[in-house]
N, C-alpha and C positions, 0 to 999 in steps of 0.2 A: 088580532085578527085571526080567524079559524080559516084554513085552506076551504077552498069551496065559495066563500063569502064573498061577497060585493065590498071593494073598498073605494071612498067617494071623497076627492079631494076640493075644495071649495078656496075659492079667494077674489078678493074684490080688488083693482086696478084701477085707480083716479088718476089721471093724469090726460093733460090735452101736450102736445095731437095724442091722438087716442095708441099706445102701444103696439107692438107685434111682439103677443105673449107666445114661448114655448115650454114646454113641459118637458124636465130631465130626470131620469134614471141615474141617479150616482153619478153626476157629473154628462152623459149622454145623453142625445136627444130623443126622445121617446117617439117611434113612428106608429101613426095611430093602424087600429084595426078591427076587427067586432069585437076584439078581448081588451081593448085599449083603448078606449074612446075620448077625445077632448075637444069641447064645447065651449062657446062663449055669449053670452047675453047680456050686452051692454058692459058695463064695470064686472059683473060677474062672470070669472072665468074657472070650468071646470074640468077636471080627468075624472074618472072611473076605469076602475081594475074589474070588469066580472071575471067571476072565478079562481078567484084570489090562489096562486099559487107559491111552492116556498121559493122559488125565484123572483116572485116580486117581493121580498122583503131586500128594501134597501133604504137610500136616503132619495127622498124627491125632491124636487125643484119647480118654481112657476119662477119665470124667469121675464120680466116685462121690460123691450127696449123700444127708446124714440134713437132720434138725431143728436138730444139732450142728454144722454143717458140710460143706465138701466138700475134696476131694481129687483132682490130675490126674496121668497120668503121660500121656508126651508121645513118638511117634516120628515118624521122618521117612519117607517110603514114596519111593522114586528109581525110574521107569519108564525103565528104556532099551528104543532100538530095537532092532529082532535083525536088524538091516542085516548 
């Protein structure tokens, strides 16, 4: 990912009762904002980085919990310079 760039993280949640998914930064809770946005549509649940900076390069998280349990799926986000 080129600093500047839009980074767009996508995943899909099945599970009844329906989850309360959140989105983590390296272990933290990510609080959304106009640079940090997280959306959900049905099973599909999404974050967006606009303006990708070297501060967001880290590891993410979508993090889906009921009453039953929880569930993570995990990537890694890599900022290069555009030197």
């Amino acid at each position: 990912m080129i600093r500047g760039d839009c980074a767009r993280f996508d995943t899909m949640v099945d599970c009844d009762p329906s989850p309360h998914v959140v989105w983590l930064k390296d272990g933290k809770a990510i609080t959304p904002s106009t640079r940090l946005c997280q959306s959900s549509d049905g099973k599909k649940h999404s974050f967006v980085i606009r303006d990708v900076r070297q501060s967001d390069d880290a590891e993410y998280e979508c993090r889906a919990v009921t009453d039953y349990g929880e569930a993570s799926s995990f990537c890694e986000l890599y900022v290069m310079c555009d030197e």
